[in-house]
C-alpha positions as CSV (number, residue, x, y, z in Angstrom):
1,X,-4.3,25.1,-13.6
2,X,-7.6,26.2,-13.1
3,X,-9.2,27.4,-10.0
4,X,-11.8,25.3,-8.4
5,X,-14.1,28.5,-6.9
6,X,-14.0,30.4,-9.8
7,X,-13.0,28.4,-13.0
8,X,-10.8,31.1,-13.8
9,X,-7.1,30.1,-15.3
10,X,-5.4,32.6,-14.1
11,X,-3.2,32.0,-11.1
12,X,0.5,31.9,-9.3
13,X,2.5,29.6,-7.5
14,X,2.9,30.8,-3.7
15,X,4.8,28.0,-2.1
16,X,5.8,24.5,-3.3
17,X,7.6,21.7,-1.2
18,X,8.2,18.6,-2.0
19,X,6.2,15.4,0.0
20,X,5.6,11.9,0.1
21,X,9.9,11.5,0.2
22,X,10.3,13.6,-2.4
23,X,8.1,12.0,-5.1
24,X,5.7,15.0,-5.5
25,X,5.7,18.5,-5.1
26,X,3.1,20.4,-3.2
27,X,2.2,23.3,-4.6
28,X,0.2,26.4,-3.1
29,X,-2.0,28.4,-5.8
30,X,-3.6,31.9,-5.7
31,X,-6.3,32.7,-7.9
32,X,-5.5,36.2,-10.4
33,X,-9.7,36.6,-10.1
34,X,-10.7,35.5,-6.8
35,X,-7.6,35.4,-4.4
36,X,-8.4,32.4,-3.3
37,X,-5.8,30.0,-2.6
38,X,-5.9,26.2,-3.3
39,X,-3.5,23.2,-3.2
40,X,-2.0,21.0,-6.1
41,X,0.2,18.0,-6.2
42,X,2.1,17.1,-9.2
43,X,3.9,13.6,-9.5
44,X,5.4,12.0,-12.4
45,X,3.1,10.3,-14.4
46,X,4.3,6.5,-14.6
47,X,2.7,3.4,-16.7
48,X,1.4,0.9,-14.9
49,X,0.8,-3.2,-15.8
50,X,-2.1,-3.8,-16.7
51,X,-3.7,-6.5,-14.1
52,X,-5.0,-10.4,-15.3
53,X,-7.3,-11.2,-13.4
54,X,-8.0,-14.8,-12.6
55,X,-10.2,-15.3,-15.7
56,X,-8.2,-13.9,-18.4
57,X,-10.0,-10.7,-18.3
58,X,-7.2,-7.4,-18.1
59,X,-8.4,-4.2,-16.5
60,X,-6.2,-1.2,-15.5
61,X,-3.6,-1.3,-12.1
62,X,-5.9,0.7,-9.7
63,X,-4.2,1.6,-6.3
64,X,-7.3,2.3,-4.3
65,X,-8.4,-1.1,-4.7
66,X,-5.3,-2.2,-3.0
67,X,-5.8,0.4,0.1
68,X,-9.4,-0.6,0.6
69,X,-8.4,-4.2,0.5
70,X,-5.7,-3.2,3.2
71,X,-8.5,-1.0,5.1
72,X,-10.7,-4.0,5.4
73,X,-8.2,-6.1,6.2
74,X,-7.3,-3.3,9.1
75,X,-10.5,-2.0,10.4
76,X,-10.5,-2.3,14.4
77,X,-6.8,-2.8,14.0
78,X,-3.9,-0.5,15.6
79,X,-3.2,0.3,12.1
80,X,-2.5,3.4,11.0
81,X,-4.1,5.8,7.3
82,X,-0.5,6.4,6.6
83,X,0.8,2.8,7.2
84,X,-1.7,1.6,5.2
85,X,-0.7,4.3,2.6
86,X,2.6,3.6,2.8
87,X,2.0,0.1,2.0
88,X,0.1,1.0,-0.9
89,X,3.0,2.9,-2.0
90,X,5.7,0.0,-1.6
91,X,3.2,-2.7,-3.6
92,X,2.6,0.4,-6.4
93,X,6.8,1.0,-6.4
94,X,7.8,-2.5,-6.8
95,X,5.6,-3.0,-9.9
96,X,6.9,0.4,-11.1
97,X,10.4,-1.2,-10.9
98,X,9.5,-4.6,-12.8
99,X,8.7,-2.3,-15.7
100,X,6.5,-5.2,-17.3
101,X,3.3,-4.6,-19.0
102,X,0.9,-7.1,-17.4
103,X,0.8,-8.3,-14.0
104,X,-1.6,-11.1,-12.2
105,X,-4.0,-10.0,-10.0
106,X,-2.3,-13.5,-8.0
107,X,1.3,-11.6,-7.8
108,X,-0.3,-8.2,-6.0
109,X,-2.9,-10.3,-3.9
110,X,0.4,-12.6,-2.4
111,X,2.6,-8.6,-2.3
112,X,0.0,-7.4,-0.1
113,X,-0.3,-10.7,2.1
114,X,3.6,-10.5,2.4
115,X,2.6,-6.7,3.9
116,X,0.3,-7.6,6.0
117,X,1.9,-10.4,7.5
118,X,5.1,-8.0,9.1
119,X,2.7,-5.6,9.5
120,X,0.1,-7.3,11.8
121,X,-1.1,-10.8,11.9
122,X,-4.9,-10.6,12.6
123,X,-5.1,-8.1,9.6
124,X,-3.1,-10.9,7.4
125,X,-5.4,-13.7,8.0
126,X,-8.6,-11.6,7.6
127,X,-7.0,-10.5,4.1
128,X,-6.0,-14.1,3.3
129,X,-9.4,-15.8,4.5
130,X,-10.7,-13.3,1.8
131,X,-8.2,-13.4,-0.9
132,X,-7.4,-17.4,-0.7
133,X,-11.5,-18.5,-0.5
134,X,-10.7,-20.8,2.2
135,X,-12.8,-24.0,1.5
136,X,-13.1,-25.3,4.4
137,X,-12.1,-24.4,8.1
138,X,-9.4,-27.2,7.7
139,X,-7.6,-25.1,5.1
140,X,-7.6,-21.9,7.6
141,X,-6.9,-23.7,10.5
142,X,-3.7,-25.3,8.0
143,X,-3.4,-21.1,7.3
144,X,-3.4,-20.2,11.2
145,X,-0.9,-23.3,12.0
146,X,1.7,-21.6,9.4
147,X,1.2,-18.3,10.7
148,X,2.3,-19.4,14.0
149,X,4.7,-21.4,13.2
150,X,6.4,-18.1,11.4
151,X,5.7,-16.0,14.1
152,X,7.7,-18.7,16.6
153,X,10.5,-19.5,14.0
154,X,11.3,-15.5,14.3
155,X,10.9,-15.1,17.7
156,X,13.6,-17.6,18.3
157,X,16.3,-16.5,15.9
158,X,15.6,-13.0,17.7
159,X,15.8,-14.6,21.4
160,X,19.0,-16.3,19.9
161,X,20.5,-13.1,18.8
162,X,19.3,-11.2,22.3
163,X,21.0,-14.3,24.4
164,X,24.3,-14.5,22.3
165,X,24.5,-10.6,22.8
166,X,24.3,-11.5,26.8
167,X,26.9,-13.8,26.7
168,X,29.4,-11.5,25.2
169,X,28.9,-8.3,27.7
């Protein structure tokens, strides 16, 4: 590894730990020239699907534009750098898992809707007026009206659960 103050190869591992749940290893370096000491992170290297996009075209899986999609989608929002990061991580797993070679740009668009919508609901619909090119405020409104109609379909299997839990004390 090379030093980034003085270029030189030379150097030793002072400390390593493992981060990110255990899927890479920190690593702590001190320069043989300078005495410097730097930081590394080594992760196994994994082969991602390649993305088709809308048009046909294919370009390579790129995680960042995921976590600024999720940042926009965020901004002003309660959420967290390491929530969003952490989502980022779940979307970037599951297509690890698949092991398939291509992926539609449709599939991660509707994994990181599914995200956002347990994660926070303002930050889903900005990321779905965005991502779906609403028409027409009909077709958001139709988006909003499903949204709540989720959010009240939940709430009452969990006030079911609460009140049956009552009953039984």
């Amino acid at each position: 590894m090379r030093c980034p103050f003085c270029r030189d190869l030379d150097n030793r591992v002072v400390d390593s730990r493992l981060a990110k749940e255990g899927e890479v290893i920190r690593r702590r370096r001190q320069c043989g020239r300078c005495g410097r000491r730097f930081t590394t992170h080594e992760r196994v290297e994994v082969t991602l699907p390649v993305v088709v996009k809308k048009d046909g075209r294919r370009e390579p899986f790129e995680r960042a534009k995921i976590v600024n999609g999720l940042r926009r989608a965020c901004e002003k929002r309660p959420v967290s750098s390491d929530t969003i990061a952490a989502v980022a991580d779940r979307i970037e797993r599951q297509l690890q898992e698949r092991a398939e070679s291509e992926v539609t740009s449709r599939e991660i668009g509707e994994a990181v809707m599914r995200e956002l919508n347990a994660l926070d609901a303002v930050a889903y619909v900005r990321f779905a007026s965005v991502y779906r090119s609403f028409g027409d405020v009909h077709e958001f409104m139709r988006e909003l009206e499903d949204l709540i109609a989720q959010r009240r379909a939940g709430s009452r299997r969990g006030a079911g659960a609460r009140s049956a839990g009552r009953r039984r004390a």
